[in-house]
C-alpha positions as CSV (number, residue, x, y, z in Angstrom):
1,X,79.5,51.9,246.4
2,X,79.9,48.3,245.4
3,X,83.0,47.1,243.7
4,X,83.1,43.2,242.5
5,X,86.0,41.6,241.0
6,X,85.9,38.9,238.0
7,X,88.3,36.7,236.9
8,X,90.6,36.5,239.5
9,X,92.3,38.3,242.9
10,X,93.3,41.5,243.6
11,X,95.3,43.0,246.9
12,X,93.3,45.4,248.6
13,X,96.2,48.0,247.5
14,X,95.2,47.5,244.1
15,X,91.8,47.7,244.4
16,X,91.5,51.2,246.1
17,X,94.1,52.3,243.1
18,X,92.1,51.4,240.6
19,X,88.6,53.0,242.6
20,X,91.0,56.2,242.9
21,X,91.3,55.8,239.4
22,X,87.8,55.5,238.3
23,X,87.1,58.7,240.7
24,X,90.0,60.5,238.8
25,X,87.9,60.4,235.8
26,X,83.9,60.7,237.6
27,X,85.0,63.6,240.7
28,X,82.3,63.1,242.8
29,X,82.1,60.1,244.8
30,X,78.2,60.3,245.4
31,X,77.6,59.7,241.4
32,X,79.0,55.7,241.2
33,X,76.6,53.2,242.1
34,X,79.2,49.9,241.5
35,X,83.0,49.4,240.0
36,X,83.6,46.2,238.0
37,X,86.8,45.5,237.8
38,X,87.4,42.4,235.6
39,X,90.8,40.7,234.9
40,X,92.5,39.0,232.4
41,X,95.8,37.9,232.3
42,X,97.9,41.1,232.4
43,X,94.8,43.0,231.5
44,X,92.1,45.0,233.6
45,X,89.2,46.1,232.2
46,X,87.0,48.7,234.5
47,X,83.4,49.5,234.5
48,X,81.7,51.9,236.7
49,X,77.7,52.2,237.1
50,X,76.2,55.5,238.0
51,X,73.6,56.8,240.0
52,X,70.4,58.3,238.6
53,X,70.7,61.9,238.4
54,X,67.8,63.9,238.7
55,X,67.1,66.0,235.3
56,X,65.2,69.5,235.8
57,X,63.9,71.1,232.3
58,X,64.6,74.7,232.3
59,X,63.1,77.1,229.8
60,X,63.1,80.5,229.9
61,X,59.5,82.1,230.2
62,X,58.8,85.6,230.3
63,X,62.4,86.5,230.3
64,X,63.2,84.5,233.1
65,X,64.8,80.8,232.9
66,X,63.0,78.9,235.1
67,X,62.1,75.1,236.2
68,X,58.9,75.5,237.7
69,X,56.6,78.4,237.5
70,X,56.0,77.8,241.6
71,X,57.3,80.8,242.5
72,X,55.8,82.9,239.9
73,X,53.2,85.2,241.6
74,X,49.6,85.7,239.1
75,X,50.7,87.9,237.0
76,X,53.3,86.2,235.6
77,X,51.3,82.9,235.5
78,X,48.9,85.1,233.9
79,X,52.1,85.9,230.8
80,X,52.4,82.4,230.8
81,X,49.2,81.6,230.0
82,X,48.6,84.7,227.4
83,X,52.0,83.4,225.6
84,X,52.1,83.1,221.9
85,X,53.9,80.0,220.6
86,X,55.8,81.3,218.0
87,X,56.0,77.8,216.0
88,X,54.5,76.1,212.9
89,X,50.9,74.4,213.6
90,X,50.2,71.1,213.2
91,X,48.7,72.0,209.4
92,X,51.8,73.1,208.1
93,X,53.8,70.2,208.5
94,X,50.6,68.6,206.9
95,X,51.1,71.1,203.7
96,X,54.6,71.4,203.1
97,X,56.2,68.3,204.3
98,X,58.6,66.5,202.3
99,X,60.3,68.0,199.1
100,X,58.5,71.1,197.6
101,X,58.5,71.2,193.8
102,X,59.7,73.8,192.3
């Protein structure tokens, strides 16, 4: 984790307070990338950059919730393929957008 300080000095005292403080708020120490710490007279303003965290989509197929469908043996790939989607098509937004009259 980087920390950089603007706009003036800092003891090191200080510094790992105000890190302990920016933890306080994240919890995991992994998740910050870089703490900013920027001064101003009496005032400190802190910023704190995160990491990328990986996003999985999970949906829930077949009346499991899943991320992947890796581990799904055929048959169930087979349910996934046979699935109905239970939507509008593309023609009724075509038809009926906007405001219906009465």
């Amino acid at each position: 984790m980087q920390v950089e300080v603007i706009g003036g000095t800092i003891s090191e005292e200080e510094k790992r307070a105000y890190i302990q403080h920016v933890m306080s708020k994240v919890g995991d120490n992994d998740v910050v990338q870089k703490i900013i710490i920027r001064i101003d007279g009496d005032f400190v303003d802190l910023e704190w950059h995160m990491n990328e965290v990986p996003f999985d989509r999970i949906r829930r197929i077949t009346g499991y919730l899943v991320g992947t469908l890796d581990r799904f043996n055929n048959g169930k790939k087979a349910e996934v393929a046979d699935r109905v989607h239970h939507g509008y098509d593309d023609d009724y937004y075509h038809t009926y957008s906007g405001l219906l009259e009465e």
